[in-house]
C-alpha positions in Angstrom: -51.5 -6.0 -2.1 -49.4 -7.8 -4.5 -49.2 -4.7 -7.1 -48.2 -2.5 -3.8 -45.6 -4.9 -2.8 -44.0 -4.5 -6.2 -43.8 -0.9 -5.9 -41.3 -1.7 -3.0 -38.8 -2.7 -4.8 -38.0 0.7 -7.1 -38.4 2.6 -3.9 -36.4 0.7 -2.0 -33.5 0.6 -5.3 -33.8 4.9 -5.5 -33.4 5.1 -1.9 -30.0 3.3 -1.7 -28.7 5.1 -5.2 -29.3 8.1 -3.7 -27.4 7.7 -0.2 -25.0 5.7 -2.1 -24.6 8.6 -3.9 -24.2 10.6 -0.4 -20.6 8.6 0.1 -19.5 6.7 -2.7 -17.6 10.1 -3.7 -15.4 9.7 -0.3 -13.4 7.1 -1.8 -12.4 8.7 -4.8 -11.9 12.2 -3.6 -8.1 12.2 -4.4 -8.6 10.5 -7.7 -10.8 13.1 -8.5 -8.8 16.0 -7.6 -6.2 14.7 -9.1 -8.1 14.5 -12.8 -10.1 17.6 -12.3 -7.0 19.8 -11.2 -8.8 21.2 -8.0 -7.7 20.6 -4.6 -9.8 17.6 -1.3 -11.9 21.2 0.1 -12.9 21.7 -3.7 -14.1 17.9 -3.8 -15.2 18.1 0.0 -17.3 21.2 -0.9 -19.4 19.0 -4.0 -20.3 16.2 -1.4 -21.3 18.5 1.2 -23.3 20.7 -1.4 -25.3 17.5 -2.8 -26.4 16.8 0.6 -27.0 20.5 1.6 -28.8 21.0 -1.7 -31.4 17.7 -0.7 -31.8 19.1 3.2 -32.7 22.4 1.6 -35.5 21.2 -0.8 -36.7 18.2 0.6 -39.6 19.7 2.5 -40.7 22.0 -0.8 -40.0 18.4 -3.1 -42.8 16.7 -0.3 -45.3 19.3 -1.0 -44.7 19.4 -4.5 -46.1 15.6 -3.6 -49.7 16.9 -2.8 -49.8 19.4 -6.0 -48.4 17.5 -9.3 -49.0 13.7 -7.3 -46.1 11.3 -5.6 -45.4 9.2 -8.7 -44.8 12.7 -11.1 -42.7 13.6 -8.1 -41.0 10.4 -8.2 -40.4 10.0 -11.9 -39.4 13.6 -12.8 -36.9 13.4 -9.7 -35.3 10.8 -11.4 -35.0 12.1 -14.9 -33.2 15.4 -13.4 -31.3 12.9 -10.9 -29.7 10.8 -14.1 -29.3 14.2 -16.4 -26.9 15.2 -13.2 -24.8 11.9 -13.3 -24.3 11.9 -16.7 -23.1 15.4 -16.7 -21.1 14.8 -13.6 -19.4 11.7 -15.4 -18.3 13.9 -18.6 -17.2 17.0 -16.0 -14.1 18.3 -17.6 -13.5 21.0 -14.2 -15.0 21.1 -10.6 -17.9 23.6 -11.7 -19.5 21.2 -14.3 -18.9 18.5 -11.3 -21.1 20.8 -8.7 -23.6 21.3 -11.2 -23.9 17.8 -12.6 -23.3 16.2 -9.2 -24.2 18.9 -6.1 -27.4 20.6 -8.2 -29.2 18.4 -10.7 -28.6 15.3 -8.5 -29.3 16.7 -5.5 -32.2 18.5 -6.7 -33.8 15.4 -8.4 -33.0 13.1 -5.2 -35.0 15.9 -3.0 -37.7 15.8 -5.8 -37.7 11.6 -5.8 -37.5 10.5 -1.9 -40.7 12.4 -0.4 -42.9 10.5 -2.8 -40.9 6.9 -1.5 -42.7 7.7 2.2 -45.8 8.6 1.3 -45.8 6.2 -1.2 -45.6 3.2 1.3 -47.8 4.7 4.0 -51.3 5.4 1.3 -50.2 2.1 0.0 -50.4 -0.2 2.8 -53.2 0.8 5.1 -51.9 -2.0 7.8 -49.7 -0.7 10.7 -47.5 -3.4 11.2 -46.8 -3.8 7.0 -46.1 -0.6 7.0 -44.0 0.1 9.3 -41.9 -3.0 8.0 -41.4 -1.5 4.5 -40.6 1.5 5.7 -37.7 -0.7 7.1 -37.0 -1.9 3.8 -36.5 1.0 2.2 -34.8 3.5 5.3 -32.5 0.3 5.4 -31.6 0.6 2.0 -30.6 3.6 2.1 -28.3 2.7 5.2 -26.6 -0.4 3.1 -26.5 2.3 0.1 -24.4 5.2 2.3 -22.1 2.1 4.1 -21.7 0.2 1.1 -20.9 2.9 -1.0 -17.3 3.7 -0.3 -16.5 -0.4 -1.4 -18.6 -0.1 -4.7 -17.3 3.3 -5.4 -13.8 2.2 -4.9 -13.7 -1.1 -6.5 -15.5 1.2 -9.6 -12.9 3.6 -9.5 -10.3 1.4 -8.9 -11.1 -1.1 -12.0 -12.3 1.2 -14.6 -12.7 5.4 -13.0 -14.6 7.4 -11.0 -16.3 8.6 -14.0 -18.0 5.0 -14.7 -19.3 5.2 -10.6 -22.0 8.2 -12.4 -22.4 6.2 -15.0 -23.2 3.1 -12.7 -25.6 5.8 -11.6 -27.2 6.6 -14.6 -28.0 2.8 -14.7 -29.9 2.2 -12.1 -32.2 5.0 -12.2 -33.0 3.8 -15.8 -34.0 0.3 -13.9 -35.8 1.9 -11.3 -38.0 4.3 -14.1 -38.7 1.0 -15.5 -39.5 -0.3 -12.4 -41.6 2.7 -11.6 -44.3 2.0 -14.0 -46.0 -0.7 -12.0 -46.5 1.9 -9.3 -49.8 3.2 -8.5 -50.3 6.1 -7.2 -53.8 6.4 -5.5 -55.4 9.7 -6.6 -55.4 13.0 -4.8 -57.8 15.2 -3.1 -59.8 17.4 -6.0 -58.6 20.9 -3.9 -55.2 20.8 -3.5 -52.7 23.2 -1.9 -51.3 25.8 -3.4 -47.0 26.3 -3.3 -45.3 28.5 -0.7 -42.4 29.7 -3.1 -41.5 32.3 -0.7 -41.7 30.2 2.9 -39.2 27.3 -0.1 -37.1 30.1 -0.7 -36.3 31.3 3.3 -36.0 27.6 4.8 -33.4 26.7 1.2 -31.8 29.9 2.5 -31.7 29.6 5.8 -30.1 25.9 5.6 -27.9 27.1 3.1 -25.8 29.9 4.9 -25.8 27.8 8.2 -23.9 24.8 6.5 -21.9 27.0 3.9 -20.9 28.6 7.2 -19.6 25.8 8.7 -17.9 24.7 5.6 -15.8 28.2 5.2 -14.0 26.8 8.9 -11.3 24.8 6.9 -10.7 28.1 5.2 -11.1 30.7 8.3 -10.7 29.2 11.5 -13.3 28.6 13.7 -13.2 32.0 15.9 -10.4 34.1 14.3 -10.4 34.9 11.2 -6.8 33.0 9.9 -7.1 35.2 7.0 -9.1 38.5 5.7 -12.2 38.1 4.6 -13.2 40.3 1.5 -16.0 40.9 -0.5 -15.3 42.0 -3.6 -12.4 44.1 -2.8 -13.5 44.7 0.7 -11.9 43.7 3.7 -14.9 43.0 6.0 -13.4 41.2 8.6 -9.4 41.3 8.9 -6.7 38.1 10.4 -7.7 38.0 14.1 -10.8 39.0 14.0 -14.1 36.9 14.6 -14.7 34.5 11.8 -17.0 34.8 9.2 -18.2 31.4 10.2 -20.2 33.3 12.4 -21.4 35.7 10.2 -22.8 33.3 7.9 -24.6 31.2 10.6 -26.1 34.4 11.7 -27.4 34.9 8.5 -28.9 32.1 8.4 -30.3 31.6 11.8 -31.7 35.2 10.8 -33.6 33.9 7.4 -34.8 30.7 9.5 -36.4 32.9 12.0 -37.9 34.8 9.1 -39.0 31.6 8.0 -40.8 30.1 10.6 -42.5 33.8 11.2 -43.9 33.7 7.5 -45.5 30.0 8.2 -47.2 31.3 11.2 -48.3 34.6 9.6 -49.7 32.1 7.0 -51.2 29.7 9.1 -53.2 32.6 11.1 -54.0 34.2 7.4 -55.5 30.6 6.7 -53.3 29.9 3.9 -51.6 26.7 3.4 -47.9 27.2 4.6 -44.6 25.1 3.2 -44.6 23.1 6.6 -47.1 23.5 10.0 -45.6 24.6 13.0 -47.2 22.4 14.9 -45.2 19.7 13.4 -42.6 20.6 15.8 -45.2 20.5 18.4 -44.8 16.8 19.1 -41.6 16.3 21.7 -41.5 12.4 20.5 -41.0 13.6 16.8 -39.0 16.5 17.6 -36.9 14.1 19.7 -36.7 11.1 17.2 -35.8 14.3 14.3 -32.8 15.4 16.4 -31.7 11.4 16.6 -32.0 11.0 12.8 -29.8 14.5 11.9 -27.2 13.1 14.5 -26.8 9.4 13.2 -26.6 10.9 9.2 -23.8 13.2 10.9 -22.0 10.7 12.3 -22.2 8.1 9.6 -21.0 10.6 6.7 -18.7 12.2 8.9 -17.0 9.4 10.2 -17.0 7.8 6.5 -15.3 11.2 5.3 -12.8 11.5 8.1 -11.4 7.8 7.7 -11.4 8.1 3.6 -9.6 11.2 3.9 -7.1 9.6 6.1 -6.5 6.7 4.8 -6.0 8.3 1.0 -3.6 11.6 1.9 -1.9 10.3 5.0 -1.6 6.7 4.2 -1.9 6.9 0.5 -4.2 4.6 0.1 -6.3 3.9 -3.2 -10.0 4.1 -3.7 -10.5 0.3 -3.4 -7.8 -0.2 -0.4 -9.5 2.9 1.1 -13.3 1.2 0.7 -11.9 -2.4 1.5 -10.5 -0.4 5.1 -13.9 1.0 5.6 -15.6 -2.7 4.5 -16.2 -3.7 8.5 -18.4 -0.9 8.9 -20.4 -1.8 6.3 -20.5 -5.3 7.3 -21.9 -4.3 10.5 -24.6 -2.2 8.7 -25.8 -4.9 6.5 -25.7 -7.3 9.6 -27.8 -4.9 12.2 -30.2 -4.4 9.0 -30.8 -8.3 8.7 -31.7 -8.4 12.0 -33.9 -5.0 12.5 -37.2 -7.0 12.3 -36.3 -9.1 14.8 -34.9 -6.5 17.4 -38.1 -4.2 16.8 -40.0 -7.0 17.5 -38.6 -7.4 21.1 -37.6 -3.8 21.9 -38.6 -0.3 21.8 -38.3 1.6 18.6 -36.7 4.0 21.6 -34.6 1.4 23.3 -32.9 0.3 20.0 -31.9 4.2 19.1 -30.3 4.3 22.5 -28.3 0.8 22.0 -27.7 2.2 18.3 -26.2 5.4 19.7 -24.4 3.2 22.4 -22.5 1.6 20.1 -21.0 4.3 17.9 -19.8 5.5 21.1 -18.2 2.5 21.6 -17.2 2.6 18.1 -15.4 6.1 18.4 -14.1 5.4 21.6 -12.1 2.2 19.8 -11.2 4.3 16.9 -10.0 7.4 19.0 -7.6 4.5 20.8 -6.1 3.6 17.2 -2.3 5.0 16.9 -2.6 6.7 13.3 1.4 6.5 12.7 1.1 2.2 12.7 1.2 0.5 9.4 -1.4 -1.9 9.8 -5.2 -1.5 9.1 -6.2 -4.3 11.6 -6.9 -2.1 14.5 -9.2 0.1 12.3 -11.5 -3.1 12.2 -12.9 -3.3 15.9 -14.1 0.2 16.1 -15.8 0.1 12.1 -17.6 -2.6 12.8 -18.8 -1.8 15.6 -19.8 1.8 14.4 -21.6 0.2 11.6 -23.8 -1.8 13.4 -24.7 0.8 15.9 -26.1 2.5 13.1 -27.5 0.2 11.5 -29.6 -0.6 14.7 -30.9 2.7 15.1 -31.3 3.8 11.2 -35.0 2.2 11.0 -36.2 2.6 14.2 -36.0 6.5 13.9 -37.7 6.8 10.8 -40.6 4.1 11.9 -40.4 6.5 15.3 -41.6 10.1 13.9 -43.5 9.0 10.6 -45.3 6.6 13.2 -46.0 9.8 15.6 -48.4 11.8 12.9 -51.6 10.4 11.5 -51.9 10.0 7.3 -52.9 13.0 6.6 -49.8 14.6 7.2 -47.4 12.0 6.7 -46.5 14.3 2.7 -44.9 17.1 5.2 -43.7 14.9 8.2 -41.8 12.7 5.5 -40.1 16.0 3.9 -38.8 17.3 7.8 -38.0 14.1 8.5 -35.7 13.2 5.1 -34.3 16.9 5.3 -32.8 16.9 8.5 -31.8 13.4 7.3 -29.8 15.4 4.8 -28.6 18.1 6.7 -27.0 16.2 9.1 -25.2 14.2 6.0 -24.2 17.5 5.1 -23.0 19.0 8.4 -21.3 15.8 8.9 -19.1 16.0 5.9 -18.6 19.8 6.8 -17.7 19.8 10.8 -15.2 16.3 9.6 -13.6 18.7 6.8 -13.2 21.4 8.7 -11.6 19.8 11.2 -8.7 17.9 9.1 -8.5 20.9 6.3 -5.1 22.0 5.7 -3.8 18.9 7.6 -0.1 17.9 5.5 2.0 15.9 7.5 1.2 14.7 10.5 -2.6 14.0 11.0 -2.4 12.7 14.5 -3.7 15.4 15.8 -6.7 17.1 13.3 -7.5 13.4 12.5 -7.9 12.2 16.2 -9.8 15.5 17.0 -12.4 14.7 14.4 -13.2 11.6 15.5 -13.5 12.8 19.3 -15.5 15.6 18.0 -17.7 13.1 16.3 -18.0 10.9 19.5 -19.1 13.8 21.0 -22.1 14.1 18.5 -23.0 10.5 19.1 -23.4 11.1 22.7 -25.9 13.5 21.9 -27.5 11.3 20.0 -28.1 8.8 23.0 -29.1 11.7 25.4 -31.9 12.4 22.8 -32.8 9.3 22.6 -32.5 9.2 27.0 -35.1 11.9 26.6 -37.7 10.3 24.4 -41.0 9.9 26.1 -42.1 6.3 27.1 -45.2 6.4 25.5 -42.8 6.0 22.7 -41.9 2.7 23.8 -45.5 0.9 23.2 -44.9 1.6 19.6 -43.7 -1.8 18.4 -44.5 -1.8 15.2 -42.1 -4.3 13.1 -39.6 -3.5 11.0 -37.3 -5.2 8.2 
């Protein structure tokens, strides 16, 4: 127990490097497009592609898990995860950012967290311990996306946004080291050989549905504000319907060819990418559904406010994270205190109170007149934001890993910490879209966002309304 209790601690670490990761960049993005010569949308479009680029490959990096073994997984995601910050912190232009940043991090991250999961749940065999680290480390990774807009700024602010990757580079070296002490049971003598083609429909898929949303700042959301060419093609002229719609399509198009290729493998007898019947189970399909709503929220509301505060109020990096400090306050506090709520209350009553309060939180923040001087009024709605979330950010993970037996806890953990991602990345998408091309006044695109993202949050607590009640006997501690 003792030598599976140390392997907490590195899991735990890459988890909150790799959400920190998620929103440190928020802080900086004007700093950054300032040095690189590109423009927010061109920054904008690297944060939402890291995230997009882990919700894409997380469920191929959690099978990967069963083939080459959790702790390869785990190690070689963070040798391709450092390689990526120390590219991003040289990047010279916004293309060696993407690719150091959006594509070698991301891709190591969705190649690293999968094994973090599984690695707790064939490591400790007892519910109740398990289901308490699992706390530890989905908490993390909450303190790692609220915290990260202070550390990123005070970085940035102090030395440069180059040394933030650097800081990056860092840690995963620590957590390598760490890493040794980690073992990883052995796997099954048969294992299961790689659906390439079901990875490359669902990365696909996700990817065209989120790019989609993305090209709004740029198009509109249902006229076209400008033609859209390929090549030297007009394909849809101003006033037509967007090509937001065209690229969802697409992509709701390759997921449906998606899912029919893991059924026609399933009936075939072949092992698929995912099971459909994972999405057979209404408590996990529910508790899924909370988890992409309160990543949306969180990195939407984190990009919204930093984007605010920096081209409207011209805030810094470290003023902008010392604004956004009270939501991670509340985090960190709600965290502290997660093992004591889960052992009085339903993993399902405490995603409903966490929902609750970013509604309240919104609601607060929606009241805030954008044209005063002052911060202050900022504080009551962050803080309360922040510890809405951090109520809810264990209990939905504890809620669908706890809803599947072992055995397929390697392909529950990849759903679960892909639509994790996507919702990260749809967050920072629909908030971008909404306050792109915003100059002067942002009363208006800025308070629409924040509604809009209310909006979400009520969604979240009707999901979590909906969530059976069987749910409810499942207290299972948590940290």
């Amino acid at each position: 127990m003792g030598t599976a209790r140390a392997a907490v601690l590195p899991l735990a670490l890459a988890q909150f490097i790799c959400s920190y990761a998620g929103s440190n960049m928020n802080v900086a993005i004007t700093t950054i497009a300032k040095d690189l010569g590109t423009t927010v949308t061109g920054i904008q479009t690297t944060i939402t592609l890291f995230t997009l680029t882990m919700a894409a490959l997380m469920i191929p990096g959690s099978k990967l898990t069963d083939i080459w073994g959790r702790k390869v997984c785990f190690v070689a995601g963070l040798v391709i995860y450092g390689a990526g910050a120390l590219l991003a912190s040289l990047a010279q232009g916004l293309a060696m950012l993407t690719i150091g940043y959006s594509l070698l991090e991301g891709i190591g991250s969705a190649l690293l967290i999968p094994p973090i999961y599984i690695l707790i749940t064939v490591l400790f065999h007892d519910i109740r311990t398990r289901a308490r680290y699992f706390g530890v480390v989905s908490g993390a990774g909450g303190v790692g996306a609220a915290a990260g807009p202070l550390i990123g700024g005070l970085i940035t602010s102090y030395i440069s946004w180059r040394a933030s990757f650097l800081l990056q580079v860092l840690v995963v070296g620590v957590i390598a080291l760490l890493a040794r002490r980690i073992e990883d049971p052995p796997l099954p003598a048969q294992r299961p050989r790689f659906d390439l083609l079901g990875a490359v429909l669902s990365a696909a898929g996700l990817f065209f549905v989120v790019y989609g949303i993305l090209q709004s700042g740029t198009y509109g959301w249902f006229t076209a504000k400008r033609d859209f060419s390929v090549g030297n093609t007009v394909v849809i002229s101003t006033g037509g319907i967007s090509p937001v719609w065209l690229f969802v399509a697409i992509g709701v198009v390759i997921l449906a060819g998606f899912f029919v290729h893991v059924r026609a493998r399933e009936r075939s007898g072949r092992t698929p990418l995912v099971s459909i019947r994972l999405f057979r189970n209404r408590t996990s399909n529910l508790g899924l559904l909370t988890q992409t709503l309160q990543w949306l929220v969180l990195l939407g509301s984190s990009f919204v406010l930093s984007v605010y505060l920096q081209e409207q109020r011209g805030f810094n990096a470290i003023q902008t994270g010392l604004t956004l400090l009270p939501a991670t306050i509340g985090v960190l506090l709600a965290s502290a205190l997660a093992q004591r709520m889960a052992s009085r209350h339903s993993q399902r009553r405490l995603i409903r109170l966490g929902f609750g309060g970013t509604i309240v939180g919104f609601a607060l923040l929606a009241l805030v007149r954008v044209d005063l001087g002052a911060v202050w009024p900022f504080i009551p709605g962050l803080f309360v934001l922040g510890v809405g979330v951090g109520i809810m950010l264990t209990a939905s993970v504890n809620l669908v890993q706890s809803a599947w037996p072992e055995e397929v806890q390697a392909d529950i953990s990849g759903v679960s910490r892909s639509v994790s991602n996507l919702g990260s990345s749809l967050g920072v998408a629909i908030a971008g879209s909404l306050v792109a091309g915003a100059t002067t006044s942002l009363d208006r695109p800025f308070a629409l966002a924040i509604v809009v993202l209310g909006g979400f949050a009520v969604a979240g607590w009707v999901a979590a309304l909906l969530l059976p009640r069987t749910a409810e006997r499942r207290r299972e501690p948590v940290a």
